[in-house]
C-alpha positions in Angstrom: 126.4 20.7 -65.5 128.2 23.4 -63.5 129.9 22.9 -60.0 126.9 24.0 -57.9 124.9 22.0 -60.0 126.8 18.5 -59.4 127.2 19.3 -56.0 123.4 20.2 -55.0 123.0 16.7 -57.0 125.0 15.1 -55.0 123.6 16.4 -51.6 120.7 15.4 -52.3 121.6 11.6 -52.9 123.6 11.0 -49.6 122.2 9.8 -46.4 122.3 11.8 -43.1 125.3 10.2 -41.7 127.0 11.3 -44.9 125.5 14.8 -44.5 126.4 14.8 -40.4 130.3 14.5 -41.4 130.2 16.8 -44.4 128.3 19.7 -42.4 130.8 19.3 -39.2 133.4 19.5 -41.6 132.2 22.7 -42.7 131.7 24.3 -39.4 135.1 23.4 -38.2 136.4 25.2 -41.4 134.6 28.1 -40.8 135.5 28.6 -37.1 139.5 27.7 -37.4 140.1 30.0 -40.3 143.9 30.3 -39.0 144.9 26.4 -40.0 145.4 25.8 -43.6 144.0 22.6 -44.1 141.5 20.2 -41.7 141.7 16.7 -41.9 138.7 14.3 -41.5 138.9 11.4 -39.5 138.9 8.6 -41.2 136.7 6.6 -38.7 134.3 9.5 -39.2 134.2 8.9 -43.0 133.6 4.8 -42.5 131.3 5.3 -39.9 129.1 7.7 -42.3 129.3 4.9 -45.1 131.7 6.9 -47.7 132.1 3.9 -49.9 131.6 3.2 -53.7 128.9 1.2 -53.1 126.4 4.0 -53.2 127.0 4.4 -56.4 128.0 0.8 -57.8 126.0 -1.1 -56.3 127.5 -4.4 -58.5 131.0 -4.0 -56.6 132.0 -6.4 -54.7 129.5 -8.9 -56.0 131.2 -12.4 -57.5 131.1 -12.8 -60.9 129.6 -15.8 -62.3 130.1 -16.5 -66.2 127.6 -19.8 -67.4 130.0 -22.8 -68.1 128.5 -22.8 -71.6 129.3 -18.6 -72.4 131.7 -19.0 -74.8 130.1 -22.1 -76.6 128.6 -21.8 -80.9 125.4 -21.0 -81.4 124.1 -22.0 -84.5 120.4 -21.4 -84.0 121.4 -17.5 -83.4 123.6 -17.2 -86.7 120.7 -19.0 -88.8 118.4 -16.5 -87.1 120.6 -13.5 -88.0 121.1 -14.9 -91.3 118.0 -14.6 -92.6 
């Protein structure tokens, strides 16, 4: 998958408020050509929702592992067994 490719992908999975931030960004880039490098604010990227959990939705979700997990089964080996 190319650059453009991942990008487009990408664009077309975020929500508006991620979309707002990214296209102000852009227009402040193109009409300040003279500074070097523009900084977003970062109250602008948690207000737009510019978190993992887009894409992991699992993060931040407790764990929970049955009391009995790591307990013999016998009735699955006989089962694979035969």
């Amino acid at each position: 998958m190319t650059l453009r490719e991942e990008l487009i992908n990408e664009i077309e999975q975020a929500s508006d408020d991620v979309l707002q931030v990214l296209l102000s960004f852009l227009r402040q880039t193109r009409l300040s050509q003279s500074e070097p490098f523009l900084s977003i604010d970062s109250a602008e990227i948690s207000s737009a929702g510019l978190t993992a959990q887009k894409h992991y939705p699992l993060r931040g979700m407790p764990l929970v592992i049955a009391e009995d997990f790591d307990e013999p089964m016998p009735d699955l080996w006989d089962a694979l067994g035969t």
